[in-house]
C-alpha positions, 0 to 999 in steps of 0.5 A: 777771809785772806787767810782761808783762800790762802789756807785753800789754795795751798790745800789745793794745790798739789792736785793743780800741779798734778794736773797741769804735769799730767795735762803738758804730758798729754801735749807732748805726747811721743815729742819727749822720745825722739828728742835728738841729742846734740851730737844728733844736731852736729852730725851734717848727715842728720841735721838736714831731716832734723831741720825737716822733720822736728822743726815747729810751726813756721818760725820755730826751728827744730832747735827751739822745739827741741829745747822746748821738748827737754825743759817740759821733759825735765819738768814732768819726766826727769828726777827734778820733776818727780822731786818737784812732784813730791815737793809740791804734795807734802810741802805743807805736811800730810794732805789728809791731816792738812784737809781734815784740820782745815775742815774742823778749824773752818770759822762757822760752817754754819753759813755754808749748811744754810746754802745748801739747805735752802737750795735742797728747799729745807728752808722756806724763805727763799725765792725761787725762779721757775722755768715755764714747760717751754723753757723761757723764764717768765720771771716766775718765781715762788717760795718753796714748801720745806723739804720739796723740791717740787715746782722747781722744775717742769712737771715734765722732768720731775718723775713719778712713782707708778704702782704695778 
């Protein structure tokens, strides 16, 4: 069972670290295009607005925010996060072949159909709990008939079909 959560979570992820780039992108919003320069930081006529106006919150200099900023710039933005990016999505080969294979070679598939089965109500052995119209559960429970999912929620919520 080790081997297919590994298996899993290197099929996964590519779209996690797409993720989290997209997510530090949206954090940093405008931060990455007014990053000032060292030489920005040197000159005495910018430096007292950059420590104003870039500074953090307290406690955090312009200086380590401004750090900050380049290292996220360099990778999400930069070449060496776009080579991360591709690196990371074809690192274990083609992704599509890689999901597909996983999917036929998958052990017995037969135990996951049979979850989803007796949820949809396919199969009859399994107990149920019910919800009363008030939304309190009373402990209810019942097996439900094959093929239906009636009696699974309030009569309220389960629609019906009108003739004209």
């Amino acid at each position: 069972m080790h081997q297919q959560a590994l298996t899993a979570t290197r099929l996964r992820a590519p779209q996690v670290y797409a993720r989290l780039v997209e997510i530090v992108q949206i954090l940093a919003g405008g931060g990455f295009f007014y990053a000032p320069t060292q030489g920005d930081l040197d000159n005495a006529t910018l430096r007292p607005y950059i420590d104003k106006y870039v500074r953090g919150r307290s406690g955090i200099s312009a200086e380590e925010r401004i750090a900050l900023f380049k290292l996220a710039w360099d990778v999400t933005g930069d070449s060496f996060g776009s080579r991360m990016a591709q690196y990371v999505r074809f690192d274990s080969g083609d992704p599509i072949r890689n999901m597909a294979g996983y999917y036929l070679g998958y052990p017995t598939k037969d135990a996951l159909f049979n979850v989803v089965e007796r949820a949809l109500g396919a199969v009859a052995d399994l107990d149920v709990p019910m919800s009363a119209v008030d939304g309190r559960d009373q402990g209810l429970r019942r097996v439900p008939e094959p093929g239906t999912l009636s009696g699974a929620y309030p009569a309220s919520s389960v629609p019906r079909l009108t003739t004209s």
